[in-house]
C-alpha positions in Angstrom: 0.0 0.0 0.0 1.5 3.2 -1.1 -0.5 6.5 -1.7 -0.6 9.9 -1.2 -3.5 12.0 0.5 -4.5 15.4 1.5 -4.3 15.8 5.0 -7.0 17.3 6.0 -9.7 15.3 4.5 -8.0 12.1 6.0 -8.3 13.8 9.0 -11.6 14.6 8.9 -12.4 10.9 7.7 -10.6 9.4 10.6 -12.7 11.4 12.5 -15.4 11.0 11.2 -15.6 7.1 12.2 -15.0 7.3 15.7 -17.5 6.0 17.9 -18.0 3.5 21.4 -16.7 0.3 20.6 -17.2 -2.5 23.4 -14.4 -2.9 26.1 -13.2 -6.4 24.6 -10.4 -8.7 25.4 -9.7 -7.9 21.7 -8.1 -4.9 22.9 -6.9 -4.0 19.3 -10.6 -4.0 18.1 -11.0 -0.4 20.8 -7.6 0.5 19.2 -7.7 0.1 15.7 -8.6 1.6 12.4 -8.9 -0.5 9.0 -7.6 0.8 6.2 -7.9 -0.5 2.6 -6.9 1.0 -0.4 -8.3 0.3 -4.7 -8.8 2.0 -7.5 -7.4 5.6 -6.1 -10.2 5.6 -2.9 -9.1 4.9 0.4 -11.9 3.6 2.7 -11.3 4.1 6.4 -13.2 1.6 9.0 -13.7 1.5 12.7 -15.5 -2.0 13.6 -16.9 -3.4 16.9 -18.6 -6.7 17.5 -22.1 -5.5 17.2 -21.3 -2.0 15.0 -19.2 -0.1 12.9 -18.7 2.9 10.9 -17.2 3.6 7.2 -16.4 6.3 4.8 -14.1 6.7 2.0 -11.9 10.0 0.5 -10.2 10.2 -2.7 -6.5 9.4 -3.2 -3.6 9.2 -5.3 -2.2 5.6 -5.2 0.7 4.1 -6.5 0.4 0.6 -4.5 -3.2 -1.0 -3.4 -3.5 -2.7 -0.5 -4.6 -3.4 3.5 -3.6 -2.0 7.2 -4.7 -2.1 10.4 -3.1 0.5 13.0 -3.3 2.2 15.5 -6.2 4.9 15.3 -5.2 7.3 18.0 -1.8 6.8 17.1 -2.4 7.8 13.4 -5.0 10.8 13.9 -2.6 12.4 16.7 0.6 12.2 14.4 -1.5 13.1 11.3 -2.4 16.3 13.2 0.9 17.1 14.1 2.8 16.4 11.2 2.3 17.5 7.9 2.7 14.4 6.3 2.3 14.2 2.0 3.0 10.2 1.3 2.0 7.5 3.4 3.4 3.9 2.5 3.6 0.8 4.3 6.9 -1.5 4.5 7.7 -4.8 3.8 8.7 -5.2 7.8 5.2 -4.7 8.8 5.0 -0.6 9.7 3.0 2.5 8.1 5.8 4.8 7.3 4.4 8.8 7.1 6.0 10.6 4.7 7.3 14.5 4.6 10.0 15.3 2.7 13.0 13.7 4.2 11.3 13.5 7.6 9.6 9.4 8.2 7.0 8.3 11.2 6.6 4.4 11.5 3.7 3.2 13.4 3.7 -0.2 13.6 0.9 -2.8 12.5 -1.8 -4.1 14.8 -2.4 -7.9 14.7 -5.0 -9.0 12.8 -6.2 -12.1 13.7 -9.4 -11.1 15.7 -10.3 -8.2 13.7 -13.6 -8.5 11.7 -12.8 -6.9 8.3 -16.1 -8.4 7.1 -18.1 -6.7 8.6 -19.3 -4.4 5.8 -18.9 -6.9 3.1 -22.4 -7.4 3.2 -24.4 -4.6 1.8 -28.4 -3.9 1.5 -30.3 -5.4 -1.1 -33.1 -3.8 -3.5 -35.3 -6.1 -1.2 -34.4 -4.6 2.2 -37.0 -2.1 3.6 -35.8 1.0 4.1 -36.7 4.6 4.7 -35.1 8.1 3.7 -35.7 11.1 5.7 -34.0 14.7 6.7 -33.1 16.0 9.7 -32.3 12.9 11.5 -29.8 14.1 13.7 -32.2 17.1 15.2 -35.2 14.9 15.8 -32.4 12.0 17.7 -30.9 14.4 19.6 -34.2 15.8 21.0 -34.9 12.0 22.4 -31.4 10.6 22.9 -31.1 12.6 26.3 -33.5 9.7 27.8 -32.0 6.6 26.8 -31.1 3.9 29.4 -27.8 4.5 30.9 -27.0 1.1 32.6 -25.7 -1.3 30.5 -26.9 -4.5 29.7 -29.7 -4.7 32.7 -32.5 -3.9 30.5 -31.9 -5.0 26.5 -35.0 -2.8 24.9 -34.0 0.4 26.4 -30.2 0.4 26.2 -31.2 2.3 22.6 -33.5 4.1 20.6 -36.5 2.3 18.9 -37.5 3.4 15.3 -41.0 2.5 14.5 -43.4 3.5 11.9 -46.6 4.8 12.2 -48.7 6.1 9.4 -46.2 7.3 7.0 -43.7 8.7 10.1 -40.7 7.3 11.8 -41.6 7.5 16.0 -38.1 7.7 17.3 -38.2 7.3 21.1 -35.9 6.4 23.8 -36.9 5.8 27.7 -34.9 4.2 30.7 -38.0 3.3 32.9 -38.1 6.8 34.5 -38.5 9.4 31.6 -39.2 8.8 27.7 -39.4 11.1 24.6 -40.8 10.9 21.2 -40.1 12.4 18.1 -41.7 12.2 15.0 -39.9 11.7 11.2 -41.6 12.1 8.2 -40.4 9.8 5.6 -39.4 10.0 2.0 -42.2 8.5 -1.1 -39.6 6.0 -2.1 -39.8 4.0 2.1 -41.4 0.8 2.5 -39.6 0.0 5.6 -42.9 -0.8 8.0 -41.7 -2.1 10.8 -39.9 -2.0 14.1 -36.2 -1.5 15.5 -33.9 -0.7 18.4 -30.8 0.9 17.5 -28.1 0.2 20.3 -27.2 3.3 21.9 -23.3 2.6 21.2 -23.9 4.2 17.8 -26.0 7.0 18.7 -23.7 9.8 19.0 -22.2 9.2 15.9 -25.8 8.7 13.9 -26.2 12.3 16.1 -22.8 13.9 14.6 -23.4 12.2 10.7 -27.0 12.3 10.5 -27.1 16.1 9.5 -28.8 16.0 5.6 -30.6 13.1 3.4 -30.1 9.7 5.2 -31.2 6.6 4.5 -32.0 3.9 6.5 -31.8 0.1 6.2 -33.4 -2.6 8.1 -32.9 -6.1 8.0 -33.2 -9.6 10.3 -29.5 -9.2 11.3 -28.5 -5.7 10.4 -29.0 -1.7 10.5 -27.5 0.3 8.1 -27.1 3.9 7.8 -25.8 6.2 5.0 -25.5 9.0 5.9 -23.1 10.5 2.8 -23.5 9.5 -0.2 -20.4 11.7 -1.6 -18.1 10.1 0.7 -19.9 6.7 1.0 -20.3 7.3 5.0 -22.2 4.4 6.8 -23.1 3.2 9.8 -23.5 -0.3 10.5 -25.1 -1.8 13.4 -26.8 -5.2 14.8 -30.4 -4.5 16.2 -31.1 -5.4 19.8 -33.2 -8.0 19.9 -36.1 -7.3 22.4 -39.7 -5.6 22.7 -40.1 -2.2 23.1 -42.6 -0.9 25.2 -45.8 0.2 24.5 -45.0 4.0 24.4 -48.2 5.6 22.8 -50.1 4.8 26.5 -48.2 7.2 28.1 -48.3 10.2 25.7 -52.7 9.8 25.8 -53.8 12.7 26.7 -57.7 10.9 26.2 -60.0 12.0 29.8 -59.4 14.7 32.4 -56.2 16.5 31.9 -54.9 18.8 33.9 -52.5 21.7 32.7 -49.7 24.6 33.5 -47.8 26.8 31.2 -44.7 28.5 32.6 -42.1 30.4 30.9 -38.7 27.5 30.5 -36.0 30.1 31.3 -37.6 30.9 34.6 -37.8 26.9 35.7 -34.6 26.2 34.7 -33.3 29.2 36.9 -35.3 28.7 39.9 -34.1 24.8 39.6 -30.2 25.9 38.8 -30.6 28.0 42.3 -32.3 24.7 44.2 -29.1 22.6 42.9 -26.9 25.0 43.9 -28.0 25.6 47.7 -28.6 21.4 48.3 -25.7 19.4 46.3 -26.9 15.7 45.3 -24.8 14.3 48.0 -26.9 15.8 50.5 -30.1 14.9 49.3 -29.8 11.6 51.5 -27.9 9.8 49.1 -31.0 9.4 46.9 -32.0 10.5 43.9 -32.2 14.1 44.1 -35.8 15.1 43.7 -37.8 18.3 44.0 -41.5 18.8 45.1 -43.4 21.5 42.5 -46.6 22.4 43.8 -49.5 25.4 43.0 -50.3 28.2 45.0 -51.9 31.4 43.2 -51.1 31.1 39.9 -47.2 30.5 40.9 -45.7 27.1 40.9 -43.7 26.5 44.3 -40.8 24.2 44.4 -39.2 22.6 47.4 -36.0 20.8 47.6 -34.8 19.0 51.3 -31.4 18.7 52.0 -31.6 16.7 55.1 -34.7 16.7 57.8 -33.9 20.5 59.5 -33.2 22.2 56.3 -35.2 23.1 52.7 -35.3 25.6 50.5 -38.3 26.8 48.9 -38.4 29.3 45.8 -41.5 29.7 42.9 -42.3 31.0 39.3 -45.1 32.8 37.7 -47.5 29.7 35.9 -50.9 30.1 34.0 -52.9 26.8 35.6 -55.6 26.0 33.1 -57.3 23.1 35.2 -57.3 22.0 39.4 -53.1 20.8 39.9 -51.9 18.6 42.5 -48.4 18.4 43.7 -45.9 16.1 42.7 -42.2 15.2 43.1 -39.7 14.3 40.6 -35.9 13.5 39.8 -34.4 17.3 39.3 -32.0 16.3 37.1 -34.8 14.5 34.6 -36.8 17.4 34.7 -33.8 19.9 33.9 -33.0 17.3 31.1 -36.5 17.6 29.7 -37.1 21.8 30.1 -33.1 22.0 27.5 -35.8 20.2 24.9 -38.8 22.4 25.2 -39.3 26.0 23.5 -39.6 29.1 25.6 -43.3 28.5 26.7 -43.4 24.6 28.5 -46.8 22.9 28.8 -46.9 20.5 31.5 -49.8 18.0 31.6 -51.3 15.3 34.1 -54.2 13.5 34.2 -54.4 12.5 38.2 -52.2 12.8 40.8 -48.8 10.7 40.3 -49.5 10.0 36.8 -46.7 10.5 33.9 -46.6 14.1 33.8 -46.3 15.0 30.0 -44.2 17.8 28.6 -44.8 18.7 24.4 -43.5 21.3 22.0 -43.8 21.6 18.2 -40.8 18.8 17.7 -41.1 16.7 20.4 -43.2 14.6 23.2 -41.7 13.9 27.0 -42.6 12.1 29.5 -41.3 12.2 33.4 -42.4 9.4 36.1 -43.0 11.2 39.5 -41.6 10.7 42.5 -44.5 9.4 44.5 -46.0 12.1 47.4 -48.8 11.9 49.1 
């Protein structure tokens, strides 16, 4: 393998297929980047077990051929050095190239890397969907995903499901979930159900920016995201059920509401945090009680027995209100999604309270109070 590159778009490739890969004994699978080279395109892969990412830049080669190094190792000396060539020797190294100046980084064994993984490619068969905006709508939702890992299969992800010519994309973790809605492109026939794993998230966040499309199989997810640069993301679904989201964002019977401007909350709850650390709340989860007195929402927060603080906002109340507790930090996670007026609904005391906005649907459990 011999070729020449500019340096900033191999940069900017390299980068651009980072992502979480498992902690495996395979410690050179967490390490390393595949690179293969044909026909004057370099294509640049980062693999895990259960996902990966691709992409590809223009080159000029002299010699085809395969590597697998070290990625941190390459990116850092790439943006240090100005290198023009990059060739590797017969004794097993990638030698960087500037002038008479040479960096070696040696080869990473093979023998448990998967450089299959992306052999297999969608078919004109596989269902898929096309959509904009992907990366807005995941990030709105991505903030309630499961963060203990491997405890509870169907929420350590989002689920993409389709519902009358839309893509729901939520995410929950037992205690809060969010929806967001997708429409979908003429050309989509995928009609089904899938849970992304959460490893690839961030990246699907960071790539997802124009026209996607999205591919869904028995055994596989993929994701192109580019089709310039031939970007995609690969992943394995997780296996499990979802659950049965719509139930919680009903707003069918008695529903009680408050509107309150978000700035305000999030400042009165920034205050509460500040005066009573998490540590002191008991060594629970921190939680506040919001409650309704005059048209102004009251918020308590206990640091131990002898000591509170108690602070309150201006609300419009539409309907009677009772009080109820919740996890602060959840609720200052939902209000960074919501627009500068938040709706808050219930429907009876200690039921999901429901927050909406033009983009998005939210849901927080309470904290039960009596």
């Amino acid at each position: 393998m011999k070729f020449t590159a500019n340096r900033e778009s191999l940069i900017k490739a390299l980068e651009t297929v980072e992502h979480d890969i498992e902690n495996l004994n395979f410690w050179n699978m967490k390490e390393a980047v595949h690179l293969s080279l044909k026909d004057n395109t370099l294509t640049i892969s980062r693999v895990g077990l259960i996902s990966g990412i691709t992409t590809s830049i223009p080159v000029h080669a002299t010699q085809g051929g395969t590597a697998l190094v070290s990625y941190y190792c390459l990116l850092k000396t790439l943006k240090s050095v100005k290198i023009l060539t990059i060739s590797v020797t017969t004794n097993k190294r990638m030698r960087l190239i500037l002038g008479s100046t040479t960096v070696d980084i040696e080869f990473i064994d093979s023998e448990h890397y998967p450089t299959a993984f992306f052999r297999k490619q969608p078919t004109n068969n596989t269902p898929k969907c096309t959509f904009a905006g992907l990366s807005t709508q995941l990030q709105s939702v991505a903030y309630a995903q499961d963060s203990i890992n491997g405890t509870r299969p169907a929420l350590s992800g989002v689920c993409f499901k389709y519902a009358n010519k839309v893509i729901d994309i939520v995410a929950a973790d037992g205690y809060r979930m969010a929806k967001s809605a997708l429409p979908i492109g003429k050309d989509s026939n995928f009609q089904g159900t899938v849970i992304i794993t959460k490893m690839v998230i961030p990246a699907m966040i960071r790539l997802a920016t124009g026209q996607s499309t999205l591919w869904v199989d028995e055994n596989r997810v993929y994701l192109c995201t580019d089709k310039r640069t031939d970007t995609w993301i690969v992943t394995t679904p997780i296996n499990a059920t979802f659950p049965d989201y719509p139930q919680f964002f009903s707003t069918k019977g008695h529903v009680n509401t408050i509107q309150f401007k978000t700035a305000l909350m999030l400042e009165a709850l920034k205050q509460v945090k500040a005066t009573f650390p998490q540590k002191q709340n008991n060594g629970n989860r921190p939680f506040i009680i919001l409650s309704l007195k005059n048209q102004t929402i009251v918020l308590t927060m206990s640091g131990d027995q002898k000591t509170a603080i108690t602070t309150s906002i201006p609300c419009t109340c539409l309907h009677k209100w009772n009080k109820f507790g919740v996890n602060i930090d959840y609720l200052i996670d939902v209000l960074k999604q919501q627009t500068a007026t938040t709706s808050i609904k219930m429907r009876k005391h200690n039921d999901p309270i429901q927050f909406s906005n033009n983009n998005s649907q939210h849901v927080l459990m309470p904290i039960y109070t009596k």
